[in-house]
C-alpha positions, 0 to 999 in steps of 0.5 A, a space after each residue: 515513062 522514059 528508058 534512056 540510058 545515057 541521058 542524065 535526068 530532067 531537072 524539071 522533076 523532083 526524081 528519087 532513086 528507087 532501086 538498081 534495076 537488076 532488083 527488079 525481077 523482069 514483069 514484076 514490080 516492087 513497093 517504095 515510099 517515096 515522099 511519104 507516097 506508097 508507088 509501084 514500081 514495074 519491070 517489064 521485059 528483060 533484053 529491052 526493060 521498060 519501067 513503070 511507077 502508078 501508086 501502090 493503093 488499090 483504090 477498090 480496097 484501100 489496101 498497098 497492094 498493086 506492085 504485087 499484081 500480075 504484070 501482063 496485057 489488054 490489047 497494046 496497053 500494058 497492065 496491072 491486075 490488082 491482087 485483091 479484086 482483079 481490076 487492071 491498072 494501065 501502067 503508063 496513065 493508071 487508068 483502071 480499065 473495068 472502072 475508070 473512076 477508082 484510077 491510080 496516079 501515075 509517074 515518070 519512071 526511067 533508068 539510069 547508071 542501072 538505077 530505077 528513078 521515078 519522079 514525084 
């Protein structure tokens, strides 16, 4: 995850413009199809937001449901809790904390010119 605001983007990824980061409601996320991939994309905090992308298939149901989870904490890790069967999601690695083994992708996300960007 990278924040910068006055940086232009890497050129070592492939990055696609999501959204204007005022879409996105402060600790929320949105869904995007990106290349075919179905990500979530999260907001978290509002004075200083940070953005995050993990894709949106929570492996324990199969179903695109992760950008509307509850956005909170475990300790220092920042976090996802699906919406179906309550497993959290670490937003900067995709770990899944209760089952290691049904982790999600996750992916460079970052602002720019107030846009969300995420690389793929």
């Amino acid at each position: 995850m990278m924040n910068d605001l006055s940086l232009p983007l890497p050129r070592d990824a492939d990055w696609q413009p999501v959204c204007a980061l005022h879409d996105i409601v402060p600790d929320t996320g949105v869904c995007a199809l990106l290349k075919g991939r179905h990500v979530a994309v999260f907001r978290v905090g509002d004075a200083s937001p940070r953005v995050y992308a993990i894709d949106n298939i929570d492996p324990n149901a199969g179903a695109s449901v992760l950008s509307r989870g509850i956005v909170g904490s475990i300790g220092e890790r920042v976090v996802v809790a699906s919406p179906l069967y309550k497993q959290h999601f670490d937003l900067a690695s995709g770990e899944c904390i209760e089952a290691p083994g049904h982790s999600v992708a996750a992916w460079p996300a970052r602002v720019f010119a107030d846009m969300v960007w995420v690389a793929l």
